[in-house]
mmCIF file of the N, C-alpha and C atoms, coordinates in Angstrom:
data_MODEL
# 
_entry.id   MODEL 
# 
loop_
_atom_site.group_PDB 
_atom_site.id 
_atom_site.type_symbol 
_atom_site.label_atom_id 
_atom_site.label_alt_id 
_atom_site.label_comp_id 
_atom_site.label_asym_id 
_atom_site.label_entity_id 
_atom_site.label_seq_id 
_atom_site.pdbx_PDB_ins_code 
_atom_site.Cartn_x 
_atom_site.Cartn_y 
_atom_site.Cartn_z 
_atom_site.occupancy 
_atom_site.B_iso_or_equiv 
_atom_site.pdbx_formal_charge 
_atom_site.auth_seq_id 
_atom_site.auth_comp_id 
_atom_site.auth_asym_id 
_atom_site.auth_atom_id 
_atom_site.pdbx_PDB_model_num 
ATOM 1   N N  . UNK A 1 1  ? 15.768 -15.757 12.783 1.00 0.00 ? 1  UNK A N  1 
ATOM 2   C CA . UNK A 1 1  ? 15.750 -14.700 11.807 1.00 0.00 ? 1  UNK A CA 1 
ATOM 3   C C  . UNK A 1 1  ? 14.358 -14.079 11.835 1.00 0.00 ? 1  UNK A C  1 
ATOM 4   N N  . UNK A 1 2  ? 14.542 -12.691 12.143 1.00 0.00 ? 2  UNK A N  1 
ATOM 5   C CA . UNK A 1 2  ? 13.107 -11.866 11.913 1.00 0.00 ? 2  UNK A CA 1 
ATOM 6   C C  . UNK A 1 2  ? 12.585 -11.075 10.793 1.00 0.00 ? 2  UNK A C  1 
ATOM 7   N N  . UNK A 1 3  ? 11.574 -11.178 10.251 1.00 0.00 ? 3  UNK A N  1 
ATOM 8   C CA . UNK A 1 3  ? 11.240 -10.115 9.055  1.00 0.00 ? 3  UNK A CA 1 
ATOM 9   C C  . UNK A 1 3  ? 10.291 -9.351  9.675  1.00 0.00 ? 3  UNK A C  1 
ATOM 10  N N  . UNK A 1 4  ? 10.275 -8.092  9.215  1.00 0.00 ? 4  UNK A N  1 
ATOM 11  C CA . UNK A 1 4  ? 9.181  -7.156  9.839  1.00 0.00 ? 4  UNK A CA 1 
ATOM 12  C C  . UNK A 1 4  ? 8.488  -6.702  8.478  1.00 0.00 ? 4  UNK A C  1 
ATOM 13  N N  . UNK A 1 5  ? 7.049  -6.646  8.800  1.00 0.00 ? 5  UNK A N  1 
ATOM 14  C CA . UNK A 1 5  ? 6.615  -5.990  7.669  1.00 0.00 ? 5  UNK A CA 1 
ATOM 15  C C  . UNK A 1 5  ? 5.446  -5.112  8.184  1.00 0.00 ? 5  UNK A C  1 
ATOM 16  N N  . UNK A 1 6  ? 5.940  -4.164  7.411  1.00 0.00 ? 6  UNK A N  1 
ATOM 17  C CA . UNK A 1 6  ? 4.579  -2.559  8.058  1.00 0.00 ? 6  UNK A CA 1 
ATOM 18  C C  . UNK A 1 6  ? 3.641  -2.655  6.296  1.00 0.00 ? 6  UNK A C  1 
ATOM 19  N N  . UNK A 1 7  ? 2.471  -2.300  7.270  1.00 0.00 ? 7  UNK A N  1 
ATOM 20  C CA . UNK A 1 7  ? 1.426  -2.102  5.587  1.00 0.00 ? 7  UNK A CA 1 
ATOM 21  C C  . UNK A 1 7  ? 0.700  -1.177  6.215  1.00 0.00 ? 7  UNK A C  1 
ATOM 22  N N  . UNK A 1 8  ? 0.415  -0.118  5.272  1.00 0.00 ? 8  UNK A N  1 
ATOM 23  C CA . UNK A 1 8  ? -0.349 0.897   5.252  1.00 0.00 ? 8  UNK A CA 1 
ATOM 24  C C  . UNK A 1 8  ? -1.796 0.731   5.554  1.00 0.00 ? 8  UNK A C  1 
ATOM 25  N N  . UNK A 1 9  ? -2.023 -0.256  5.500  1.00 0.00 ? 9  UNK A N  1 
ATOM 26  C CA . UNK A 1 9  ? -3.817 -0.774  5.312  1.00 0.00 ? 9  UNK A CA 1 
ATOM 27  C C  . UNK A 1 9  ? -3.394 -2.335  5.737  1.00 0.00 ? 9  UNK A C  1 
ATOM 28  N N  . UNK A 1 10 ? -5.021 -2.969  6.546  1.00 0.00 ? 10 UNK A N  1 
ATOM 29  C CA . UNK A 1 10 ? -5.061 -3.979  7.118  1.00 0.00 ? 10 UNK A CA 1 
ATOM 30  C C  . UNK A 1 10 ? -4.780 -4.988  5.369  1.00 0.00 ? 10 UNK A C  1 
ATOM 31  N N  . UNK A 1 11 ? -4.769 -6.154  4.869  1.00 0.00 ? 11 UNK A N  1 
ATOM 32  C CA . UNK A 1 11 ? -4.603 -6.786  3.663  1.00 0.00 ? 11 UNK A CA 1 
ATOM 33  C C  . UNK A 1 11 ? -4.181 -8.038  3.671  1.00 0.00 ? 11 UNK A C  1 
ATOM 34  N N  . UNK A 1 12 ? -4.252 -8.703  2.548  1.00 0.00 ? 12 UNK A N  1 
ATOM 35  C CA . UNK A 1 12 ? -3.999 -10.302 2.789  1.00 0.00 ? 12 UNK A CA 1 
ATOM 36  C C  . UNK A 1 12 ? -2.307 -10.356 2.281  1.00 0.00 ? 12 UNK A C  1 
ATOM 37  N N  . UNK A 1 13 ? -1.456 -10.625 2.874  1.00 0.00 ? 13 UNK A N  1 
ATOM 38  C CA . UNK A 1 13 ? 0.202  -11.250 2.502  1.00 0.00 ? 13 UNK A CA 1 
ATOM 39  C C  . UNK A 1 13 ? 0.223  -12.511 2.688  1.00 0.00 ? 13 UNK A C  1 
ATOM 40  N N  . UNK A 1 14 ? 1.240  -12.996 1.572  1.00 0.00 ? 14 UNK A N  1 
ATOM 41  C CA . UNK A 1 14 ? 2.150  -14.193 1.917  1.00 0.00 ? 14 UNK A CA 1 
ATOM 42  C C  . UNK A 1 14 ? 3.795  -14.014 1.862  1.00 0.00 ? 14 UNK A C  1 
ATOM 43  N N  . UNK A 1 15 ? 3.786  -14.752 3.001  1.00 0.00 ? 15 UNK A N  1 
ATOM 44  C CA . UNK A 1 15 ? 5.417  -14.457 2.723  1.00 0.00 ? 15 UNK A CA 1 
ATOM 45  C C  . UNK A 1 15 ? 6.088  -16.208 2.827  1.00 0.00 ? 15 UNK A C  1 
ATOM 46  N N  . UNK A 1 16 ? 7.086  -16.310 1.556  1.00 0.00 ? 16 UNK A N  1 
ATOM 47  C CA . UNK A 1 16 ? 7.513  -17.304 1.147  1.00 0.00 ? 16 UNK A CA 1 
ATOM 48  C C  . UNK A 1 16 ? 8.773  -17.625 0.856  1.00 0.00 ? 16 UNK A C  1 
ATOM 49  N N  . UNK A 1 17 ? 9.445  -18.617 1.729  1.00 0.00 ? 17 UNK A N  1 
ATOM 50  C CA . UNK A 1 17 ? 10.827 -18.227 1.495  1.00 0.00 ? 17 UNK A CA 1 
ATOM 51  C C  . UNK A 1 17 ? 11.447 -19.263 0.343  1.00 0.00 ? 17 UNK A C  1 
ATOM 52  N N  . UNK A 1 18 ? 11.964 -19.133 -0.782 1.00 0.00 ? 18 UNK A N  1 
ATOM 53  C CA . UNK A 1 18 ? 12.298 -19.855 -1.841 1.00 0.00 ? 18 UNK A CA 1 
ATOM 54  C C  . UNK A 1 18 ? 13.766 -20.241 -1.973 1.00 0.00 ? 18 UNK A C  1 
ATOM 55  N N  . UNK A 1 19 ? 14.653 -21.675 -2.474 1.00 0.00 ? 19 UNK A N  1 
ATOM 56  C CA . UNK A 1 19 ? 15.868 -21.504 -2.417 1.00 0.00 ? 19 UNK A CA 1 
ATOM 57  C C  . UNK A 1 19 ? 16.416 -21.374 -3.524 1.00 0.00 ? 19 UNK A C  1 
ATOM 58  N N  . UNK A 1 20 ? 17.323 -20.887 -4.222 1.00 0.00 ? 20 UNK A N  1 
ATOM 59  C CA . UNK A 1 20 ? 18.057 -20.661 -5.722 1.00 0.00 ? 20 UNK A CA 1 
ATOM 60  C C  . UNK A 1 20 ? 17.527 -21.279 -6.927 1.00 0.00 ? 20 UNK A C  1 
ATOM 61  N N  . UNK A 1 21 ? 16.875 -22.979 -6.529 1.00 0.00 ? 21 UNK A N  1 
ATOM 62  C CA . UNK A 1 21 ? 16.655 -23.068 -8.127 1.00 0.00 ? 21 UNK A CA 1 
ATOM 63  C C  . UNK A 1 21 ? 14.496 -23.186 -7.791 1.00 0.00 ? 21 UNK A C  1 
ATOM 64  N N  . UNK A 1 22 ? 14.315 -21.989 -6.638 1.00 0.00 ? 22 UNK A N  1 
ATOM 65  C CA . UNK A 1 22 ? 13.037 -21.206 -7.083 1.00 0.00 ? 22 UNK A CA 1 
ATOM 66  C C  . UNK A 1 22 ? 11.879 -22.366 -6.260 1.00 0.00 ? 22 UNK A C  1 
ATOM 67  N N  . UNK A 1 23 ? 12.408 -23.509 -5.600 1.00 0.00 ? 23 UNK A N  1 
ATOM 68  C CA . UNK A 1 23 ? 11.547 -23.983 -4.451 1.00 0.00 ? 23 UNK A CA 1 
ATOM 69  C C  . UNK A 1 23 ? 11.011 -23.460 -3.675 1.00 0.00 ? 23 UNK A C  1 
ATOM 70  N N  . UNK A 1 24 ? 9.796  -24.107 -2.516 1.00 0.00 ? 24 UNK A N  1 
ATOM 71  C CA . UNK A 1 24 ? 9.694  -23.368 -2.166 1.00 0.00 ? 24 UNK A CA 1 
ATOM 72  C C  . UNK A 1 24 ? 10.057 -24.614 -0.425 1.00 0.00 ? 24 UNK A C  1 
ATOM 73  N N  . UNK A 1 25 ? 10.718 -23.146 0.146  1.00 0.00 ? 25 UNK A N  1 
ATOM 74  C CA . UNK A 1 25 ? 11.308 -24.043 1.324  1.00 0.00 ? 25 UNK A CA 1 
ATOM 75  C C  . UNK A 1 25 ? 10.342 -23.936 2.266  1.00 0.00 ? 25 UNK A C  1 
ATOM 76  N N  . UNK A 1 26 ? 9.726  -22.795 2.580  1.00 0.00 ? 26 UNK A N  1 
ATOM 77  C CA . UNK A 1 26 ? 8.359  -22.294 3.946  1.00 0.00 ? 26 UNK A CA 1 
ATOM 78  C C  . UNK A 1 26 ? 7.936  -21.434 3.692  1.00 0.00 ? 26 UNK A C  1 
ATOM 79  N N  . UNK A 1 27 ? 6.433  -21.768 3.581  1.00 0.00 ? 27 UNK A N  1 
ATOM 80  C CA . UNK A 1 27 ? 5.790  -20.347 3.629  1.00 0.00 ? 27 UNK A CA 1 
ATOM 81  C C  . UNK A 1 27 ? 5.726  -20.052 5.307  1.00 0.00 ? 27 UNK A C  1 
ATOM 82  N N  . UNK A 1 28 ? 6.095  -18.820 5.462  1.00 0.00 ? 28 UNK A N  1 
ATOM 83  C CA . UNK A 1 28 ? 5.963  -18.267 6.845  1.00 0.00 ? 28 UNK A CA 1 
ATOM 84  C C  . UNK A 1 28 ? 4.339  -17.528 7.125  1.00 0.00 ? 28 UNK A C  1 
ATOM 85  N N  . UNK A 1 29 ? 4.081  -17.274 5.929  1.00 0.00 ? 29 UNK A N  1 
ATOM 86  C CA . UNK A 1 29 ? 2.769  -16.269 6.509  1.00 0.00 ? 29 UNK A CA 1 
ATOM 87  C C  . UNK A 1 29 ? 1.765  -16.326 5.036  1.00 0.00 ? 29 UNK A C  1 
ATOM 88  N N  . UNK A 1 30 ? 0.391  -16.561 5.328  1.00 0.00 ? 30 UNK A N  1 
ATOM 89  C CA . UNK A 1 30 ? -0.431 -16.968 4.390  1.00 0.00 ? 30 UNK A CA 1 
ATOM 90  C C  . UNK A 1 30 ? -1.949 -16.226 4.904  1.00 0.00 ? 30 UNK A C  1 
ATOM 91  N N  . UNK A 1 31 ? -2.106 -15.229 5.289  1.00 0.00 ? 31 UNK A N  1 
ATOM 92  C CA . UNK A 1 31 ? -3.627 -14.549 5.924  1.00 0.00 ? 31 UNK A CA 1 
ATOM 93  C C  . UNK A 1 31 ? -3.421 -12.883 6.360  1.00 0.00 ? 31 UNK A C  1 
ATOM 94  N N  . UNK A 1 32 ? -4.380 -12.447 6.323  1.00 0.00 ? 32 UNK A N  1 
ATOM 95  C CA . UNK A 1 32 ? -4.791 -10.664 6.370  1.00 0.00 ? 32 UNK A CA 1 
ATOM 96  C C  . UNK A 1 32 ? -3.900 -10.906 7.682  1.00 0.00 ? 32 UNK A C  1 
ATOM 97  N N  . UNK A 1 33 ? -3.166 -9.546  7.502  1.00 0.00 ? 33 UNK A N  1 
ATOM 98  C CA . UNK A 1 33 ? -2.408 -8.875  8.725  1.00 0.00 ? 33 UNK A CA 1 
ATOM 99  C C  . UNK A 1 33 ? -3.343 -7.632  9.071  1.00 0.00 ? 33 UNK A C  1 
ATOM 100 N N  . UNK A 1 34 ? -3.056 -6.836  10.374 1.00 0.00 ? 34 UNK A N  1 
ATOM 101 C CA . UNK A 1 34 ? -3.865 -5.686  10.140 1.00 0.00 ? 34 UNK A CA 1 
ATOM 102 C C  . UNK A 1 34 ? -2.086 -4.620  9.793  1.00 0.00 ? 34 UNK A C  1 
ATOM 103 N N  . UNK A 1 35 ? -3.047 -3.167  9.613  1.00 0.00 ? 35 UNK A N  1 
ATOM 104 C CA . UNK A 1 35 ? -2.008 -2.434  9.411  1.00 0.00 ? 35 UNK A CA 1 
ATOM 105 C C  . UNK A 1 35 ? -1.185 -2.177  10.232 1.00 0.00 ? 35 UNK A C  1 
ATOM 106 N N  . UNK A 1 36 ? 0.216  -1.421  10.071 1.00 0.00 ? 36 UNK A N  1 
ATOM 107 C CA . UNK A 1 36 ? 1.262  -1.292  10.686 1.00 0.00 ? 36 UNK A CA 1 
ATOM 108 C C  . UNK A 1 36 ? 2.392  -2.500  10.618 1.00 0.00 ? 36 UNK A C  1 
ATOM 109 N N  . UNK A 1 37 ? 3.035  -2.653  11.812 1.00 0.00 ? 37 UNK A N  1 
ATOM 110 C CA . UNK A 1 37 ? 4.650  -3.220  11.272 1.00 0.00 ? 37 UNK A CA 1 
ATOM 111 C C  . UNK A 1 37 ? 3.959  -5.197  12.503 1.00 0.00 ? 37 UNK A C  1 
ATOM 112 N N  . UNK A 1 38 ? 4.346  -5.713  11.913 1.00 0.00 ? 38 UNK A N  1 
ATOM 113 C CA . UNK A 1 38 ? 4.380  -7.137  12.322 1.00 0.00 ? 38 UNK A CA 1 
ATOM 114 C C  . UNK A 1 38 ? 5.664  -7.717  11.942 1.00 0.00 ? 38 UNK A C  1 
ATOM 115 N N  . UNK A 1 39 ? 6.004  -8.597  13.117 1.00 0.00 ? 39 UNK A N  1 
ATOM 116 C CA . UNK A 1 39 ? 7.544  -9.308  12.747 1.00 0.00 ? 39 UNK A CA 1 
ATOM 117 C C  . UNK A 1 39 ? 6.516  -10.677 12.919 1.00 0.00 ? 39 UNK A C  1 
ATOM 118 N N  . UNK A 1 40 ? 7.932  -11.338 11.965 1.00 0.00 ? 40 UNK A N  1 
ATOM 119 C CA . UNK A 1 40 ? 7.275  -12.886 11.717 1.00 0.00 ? 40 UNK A CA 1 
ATOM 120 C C  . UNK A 1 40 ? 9.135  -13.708 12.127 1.00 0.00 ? 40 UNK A C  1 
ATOM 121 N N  . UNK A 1 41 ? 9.077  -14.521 12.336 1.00 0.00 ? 41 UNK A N  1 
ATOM 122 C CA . UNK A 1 41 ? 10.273 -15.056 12.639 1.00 0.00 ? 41 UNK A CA 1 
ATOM 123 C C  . UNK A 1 41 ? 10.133 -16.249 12.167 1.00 0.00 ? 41 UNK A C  1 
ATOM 124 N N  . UNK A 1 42 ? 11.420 -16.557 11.461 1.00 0.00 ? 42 UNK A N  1 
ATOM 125 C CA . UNK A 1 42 ? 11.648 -17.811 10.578 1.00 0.00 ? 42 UNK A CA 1 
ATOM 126 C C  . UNK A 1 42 ? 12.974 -18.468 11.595 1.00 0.00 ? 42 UNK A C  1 
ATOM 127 N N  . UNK A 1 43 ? 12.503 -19.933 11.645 1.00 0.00 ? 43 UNK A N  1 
ATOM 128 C CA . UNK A 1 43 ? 13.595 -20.196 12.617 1.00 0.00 ? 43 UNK A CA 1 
ATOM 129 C C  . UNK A 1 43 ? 14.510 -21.132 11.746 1.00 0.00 ? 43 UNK A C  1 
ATOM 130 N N  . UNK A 1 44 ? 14.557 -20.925 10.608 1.00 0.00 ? 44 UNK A N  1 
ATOM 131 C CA . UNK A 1 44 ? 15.204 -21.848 9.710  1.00 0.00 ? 44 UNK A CA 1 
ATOM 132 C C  . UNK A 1 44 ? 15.063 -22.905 9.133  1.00 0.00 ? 44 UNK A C  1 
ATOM 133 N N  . UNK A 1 45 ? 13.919 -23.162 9.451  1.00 0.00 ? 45 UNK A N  1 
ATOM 134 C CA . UNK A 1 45 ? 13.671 -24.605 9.137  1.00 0.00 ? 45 UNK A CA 1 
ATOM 135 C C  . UNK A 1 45 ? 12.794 -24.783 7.852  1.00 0.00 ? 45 UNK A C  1 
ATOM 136 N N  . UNK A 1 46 ? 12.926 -25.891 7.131  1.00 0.00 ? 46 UNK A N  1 
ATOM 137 C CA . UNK A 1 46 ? 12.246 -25.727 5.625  1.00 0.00 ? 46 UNK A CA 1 
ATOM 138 C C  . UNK A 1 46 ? 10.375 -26.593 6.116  1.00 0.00 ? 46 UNK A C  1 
ATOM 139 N N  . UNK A 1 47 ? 9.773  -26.536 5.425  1.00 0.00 ? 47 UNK A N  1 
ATOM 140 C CA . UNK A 1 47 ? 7.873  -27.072 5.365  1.00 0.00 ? 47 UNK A CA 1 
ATOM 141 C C  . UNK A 1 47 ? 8.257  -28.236 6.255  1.00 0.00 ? 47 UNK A C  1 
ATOM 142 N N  . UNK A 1 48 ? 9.061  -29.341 5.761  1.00 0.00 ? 48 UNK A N  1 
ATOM 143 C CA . UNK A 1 48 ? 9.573  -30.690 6.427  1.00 0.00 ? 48 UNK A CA 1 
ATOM 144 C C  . UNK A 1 48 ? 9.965  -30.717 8.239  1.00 0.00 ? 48 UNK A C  1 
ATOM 145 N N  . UNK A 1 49 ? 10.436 -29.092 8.209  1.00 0.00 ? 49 UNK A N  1 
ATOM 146 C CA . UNK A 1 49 ? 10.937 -29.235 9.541  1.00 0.00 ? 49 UNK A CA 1 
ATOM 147 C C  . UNK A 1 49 ? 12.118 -29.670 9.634  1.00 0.00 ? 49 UNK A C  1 
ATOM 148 N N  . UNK A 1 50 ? 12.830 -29.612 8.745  1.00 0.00 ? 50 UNK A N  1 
ATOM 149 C CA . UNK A 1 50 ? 14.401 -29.686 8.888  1.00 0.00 ? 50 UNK A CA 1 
ATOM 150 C C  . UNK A 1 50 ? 15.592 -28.695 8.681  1.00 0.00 ? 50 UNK A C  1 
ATOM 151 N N  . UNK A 1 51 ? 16.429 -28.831 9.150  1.00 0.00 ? 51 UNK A N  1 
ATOM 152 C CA . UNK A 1 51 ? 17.127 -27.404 9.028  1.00 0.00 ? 51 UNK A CA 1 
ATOM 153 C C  . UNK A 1 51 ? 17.591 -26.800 7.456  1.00 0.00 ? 51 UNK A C  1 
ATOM 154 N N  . UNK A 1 52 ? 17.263 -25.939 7.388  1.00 0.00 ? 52 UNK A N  1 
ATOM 155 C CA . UNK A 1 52 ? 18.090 -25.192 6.051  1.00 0.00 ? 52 UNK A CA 1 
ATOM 156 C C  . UNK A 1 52 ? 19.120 -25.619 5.500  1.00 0.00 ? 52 UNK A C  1 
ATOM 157 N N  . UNK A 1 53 ? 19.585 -25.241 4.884  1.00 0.00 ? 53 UNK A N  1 
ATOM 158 C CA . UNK A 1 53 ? 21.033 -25.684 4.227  1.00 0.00 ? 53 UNK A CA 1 
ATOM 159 C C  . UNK A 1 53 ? 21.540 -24.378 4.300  1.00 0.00 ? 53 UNK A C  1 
ATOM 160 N N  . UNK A 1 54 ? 23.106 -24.167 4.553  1.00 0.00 ? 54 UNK A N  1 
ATOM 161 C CA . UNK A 1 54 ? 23.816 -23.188 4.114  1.00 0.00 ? 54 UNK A CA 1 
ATOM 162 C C  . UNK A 1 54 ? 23.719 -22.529 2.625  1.00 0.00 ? 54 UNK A C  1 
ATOM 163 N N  . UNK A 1 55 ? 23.273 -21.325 2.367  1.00 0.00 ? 55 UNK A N  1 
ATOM 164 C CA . UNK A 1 55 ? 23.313 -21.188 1.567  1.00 0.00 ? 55 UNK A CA 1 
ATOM 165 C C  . UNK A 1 55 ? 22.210 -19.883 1.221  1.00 0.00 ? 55 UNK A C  1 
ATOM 166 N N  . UNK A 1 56 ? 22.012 -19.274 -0.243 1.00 0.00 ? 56 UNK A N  1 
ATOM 167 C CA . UNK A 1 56 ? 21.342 -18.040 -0.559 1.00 0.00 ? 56 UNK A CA 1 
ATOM 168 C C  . UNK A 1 56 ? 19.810 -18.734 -0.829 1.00 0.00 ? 56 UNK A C  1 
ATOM 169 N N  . UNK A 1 57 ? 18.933 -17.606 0.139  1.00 0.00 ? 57 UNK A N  1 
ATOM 170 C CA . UNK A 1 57 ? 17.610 -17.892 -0.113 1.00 0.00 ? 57 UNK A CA 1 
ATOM 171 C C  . UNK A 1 57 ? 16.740 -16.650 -0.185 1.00 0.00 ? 57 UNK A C  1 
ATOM 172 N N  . UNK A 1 58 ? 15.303 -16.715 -0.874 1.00 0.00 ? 58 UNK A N  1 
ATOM 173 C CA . UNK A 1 58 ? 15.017 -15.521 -0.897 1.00 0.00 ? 58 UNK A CA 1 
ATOM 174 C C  . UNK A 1 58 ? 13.849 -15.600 -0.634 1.00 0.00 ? 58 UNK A C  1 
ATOM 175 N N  . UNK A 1 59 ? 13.618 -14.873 0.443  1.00 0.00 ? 59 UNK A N  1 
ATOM 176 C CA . UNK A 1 59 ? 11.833 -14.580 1.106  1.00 0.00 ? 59 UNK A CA 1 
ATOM 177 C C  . UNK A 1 59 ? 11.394 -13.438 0.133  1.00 0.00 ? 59 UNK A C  1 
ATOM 178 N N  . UNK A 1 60 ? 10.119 -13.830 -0.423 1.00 0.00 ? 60 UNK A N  1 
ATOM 179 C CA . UNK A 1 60 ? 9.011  -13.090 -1.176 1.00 0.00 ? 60 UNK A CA 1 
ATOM 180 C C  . UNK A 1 60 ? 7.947  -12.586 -0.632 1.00 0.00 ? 60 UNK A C  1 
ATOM 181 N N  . UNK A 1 61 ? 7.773  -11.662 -0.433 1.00 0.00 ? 61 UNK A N  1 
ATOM 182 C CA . UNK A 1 61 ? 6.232  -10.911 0.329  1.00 0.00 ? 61 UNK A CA 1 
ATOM 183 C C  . UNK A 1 61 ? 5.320  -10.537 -0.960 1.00 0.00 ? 61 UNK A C  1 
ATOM 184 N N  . UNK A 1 62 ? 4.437  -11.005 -0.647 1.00 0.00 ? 62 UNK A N  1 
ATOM 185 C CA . UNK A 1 62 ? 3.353  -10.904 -1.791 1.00 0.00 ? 62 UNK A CA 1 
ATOM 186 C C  . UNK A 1 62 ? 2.307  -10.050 -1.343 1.00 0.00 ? 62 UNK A C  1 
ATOM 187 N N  . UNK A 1 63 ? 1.504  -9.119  -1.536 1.00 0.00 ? 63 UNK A N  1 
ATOM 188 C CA . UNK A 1 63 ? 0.320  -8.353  -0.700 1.00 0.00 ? 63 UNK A CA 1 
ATOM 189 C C  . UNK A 1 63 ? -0.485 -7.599  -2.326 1.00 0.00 ? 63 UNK A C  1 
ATOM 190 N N  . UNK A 1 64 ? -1.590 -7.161  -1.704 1.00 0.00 ? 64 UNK A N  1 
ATOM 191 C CA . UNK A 1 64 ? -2.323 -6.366  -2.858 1.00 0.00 ? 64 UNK A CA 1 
ATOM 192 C C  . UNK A 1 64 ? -1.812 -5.552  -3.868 1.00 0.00 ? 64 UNK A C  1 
ATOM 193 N N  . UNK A 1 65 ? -0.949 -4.054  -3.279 1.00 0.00 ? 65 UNK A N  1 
ATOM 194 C CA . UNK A 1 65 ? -0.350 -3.581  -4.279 1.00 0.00 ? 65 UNK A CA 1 
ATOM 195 C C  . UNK A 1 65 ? 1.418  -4.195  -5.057 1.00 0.00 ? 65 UNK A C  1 
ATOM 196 N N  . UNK A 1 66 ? 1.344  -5.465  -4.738 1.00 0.00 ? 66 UNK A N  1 
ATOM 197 C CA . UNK A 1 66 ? 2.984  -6.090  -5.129 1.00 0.00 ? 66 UNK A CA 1 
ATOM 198 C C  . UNK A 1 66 ? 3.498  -7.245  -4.739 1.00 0.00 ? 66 UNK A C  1 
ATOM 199 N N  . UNK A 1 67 ? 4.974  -7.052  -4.691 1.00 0.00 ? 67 UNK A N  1 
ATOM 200 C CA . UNK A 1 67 ? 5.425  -7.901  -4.256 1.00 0.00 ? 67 UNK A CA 1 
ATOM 201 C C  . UNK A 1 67 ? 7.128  -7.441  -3.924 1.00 0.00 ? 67 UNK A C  1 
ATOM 202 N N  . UNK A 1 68 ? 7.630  -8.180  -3.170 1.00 0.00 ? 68 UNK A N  1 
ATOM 203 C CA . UNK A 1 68 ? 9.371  -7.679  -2.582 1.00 0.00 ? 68 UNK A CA 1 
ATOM 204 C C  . UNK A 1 68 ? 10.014 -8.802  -2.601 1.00 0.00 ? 68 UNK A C  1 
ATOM 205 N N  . UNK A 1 69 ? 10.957 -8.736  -2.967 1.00 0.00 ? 69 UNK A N  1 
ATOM 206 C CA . UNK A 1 69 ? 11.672 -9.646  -2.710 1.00 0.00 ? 69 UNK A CA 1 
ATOM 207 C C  . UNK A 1 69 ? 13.346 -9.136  -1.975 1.00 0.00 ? 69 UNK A C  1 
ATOM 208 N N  . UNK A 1 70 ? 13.756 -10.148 -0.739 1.00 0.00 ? 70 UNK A N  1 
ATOM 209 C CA . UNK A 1 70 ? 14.563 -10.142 -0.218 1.00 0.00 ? 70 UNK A CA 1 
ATOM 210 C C  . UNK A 1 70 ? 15.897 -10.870 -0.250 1.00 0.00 ? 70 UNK A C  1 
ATOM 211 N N  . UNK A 1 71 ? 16.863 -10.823 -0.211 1.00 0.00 ? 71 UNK A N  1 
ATOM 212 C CA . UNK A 1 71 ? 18.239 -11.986 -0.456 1.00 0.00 ? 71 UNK A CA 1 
ATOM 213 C C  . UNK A 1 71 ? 18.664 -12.375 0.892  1.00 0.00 ? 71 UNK A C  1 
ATOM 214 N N  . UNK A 1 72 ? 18.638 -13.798 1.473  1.00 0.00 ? 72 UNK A N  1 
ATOM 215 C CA . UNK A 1 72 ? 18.607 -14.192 2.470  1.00 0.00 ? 72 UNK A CA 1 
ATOM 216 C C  . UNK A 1 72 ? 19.541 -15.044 2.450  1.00 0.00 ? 72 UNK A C  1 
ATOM 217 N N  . UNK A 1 73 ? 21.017 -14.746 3.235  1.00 0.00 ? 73 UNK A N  1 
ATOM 218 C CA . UNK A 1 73 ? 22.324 -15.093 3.220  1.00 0.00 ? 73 UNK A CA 1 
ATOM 219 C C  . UNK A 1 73 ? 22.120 -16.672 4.426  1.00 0.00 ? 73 UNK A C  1 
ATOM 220 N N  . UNK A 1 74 ? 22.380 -17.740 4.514  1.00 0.00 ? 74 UNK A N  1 
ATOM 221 C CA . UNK A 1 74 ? 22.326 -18.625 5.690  1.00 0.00 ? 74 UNK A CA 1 
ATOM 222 C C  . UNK A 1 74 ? 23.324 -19.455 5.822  1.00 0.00 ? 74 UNK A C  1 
ATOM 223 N N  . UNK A 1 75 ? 24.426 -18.857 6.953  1.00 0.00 ? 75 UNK A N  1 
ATOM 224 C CA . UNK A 1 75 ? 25.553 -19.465 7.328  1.00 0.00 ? 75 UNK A CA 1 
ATOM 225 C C  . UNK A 1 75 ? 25.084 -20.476 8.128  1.00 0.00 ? 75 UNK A C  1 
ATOM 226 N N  . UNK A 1 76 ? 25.772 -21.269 8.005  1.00 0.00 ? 76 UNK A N  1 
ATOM 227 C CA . UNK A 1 76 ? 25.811 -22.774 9.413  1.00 0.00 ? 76 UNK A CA 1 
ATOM 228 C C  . UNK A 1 76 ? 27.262 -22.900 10.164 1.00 0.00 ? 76 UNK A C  1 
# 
């Protein structure tokens, strides 16, 4: 699974993927990107290194002006 994220300006993000009751399963990205679009790829696996569980999860991008949040469907 790929996320792409474009920023207008070089800046510090985290991106964090959380499962329903608001854990946190992996942070994927924790340091200044520069500007423009960067993909980050999550290969499913939770901090432990074990596979995901089926089920709804939601990656959070955090950066200077905000934050996004995404709904992340994971069939097995």
């Amino acid at each position: 699974m790929r996320f792409r994220i474009e920023l207008p300006a070089a800046m510090s993000v985290k991106l964090t993927v959380y499962d329903v009751m608001g854990r946190v399963v992996r942070t994927l990205v924790d340091k200044s990107l520069p500007a423009g679009a960067t993909t980050v790829q999550w290969d499913r696996s939770t901090r432990l290194g074990m596979a995901a569980n089926s089920g709804v999860y939601f990656a959070c991008l955090s950066f200077a002006t905000g934050t996004r949040t995404l709904e992340v469907p994971i069939l097995r």
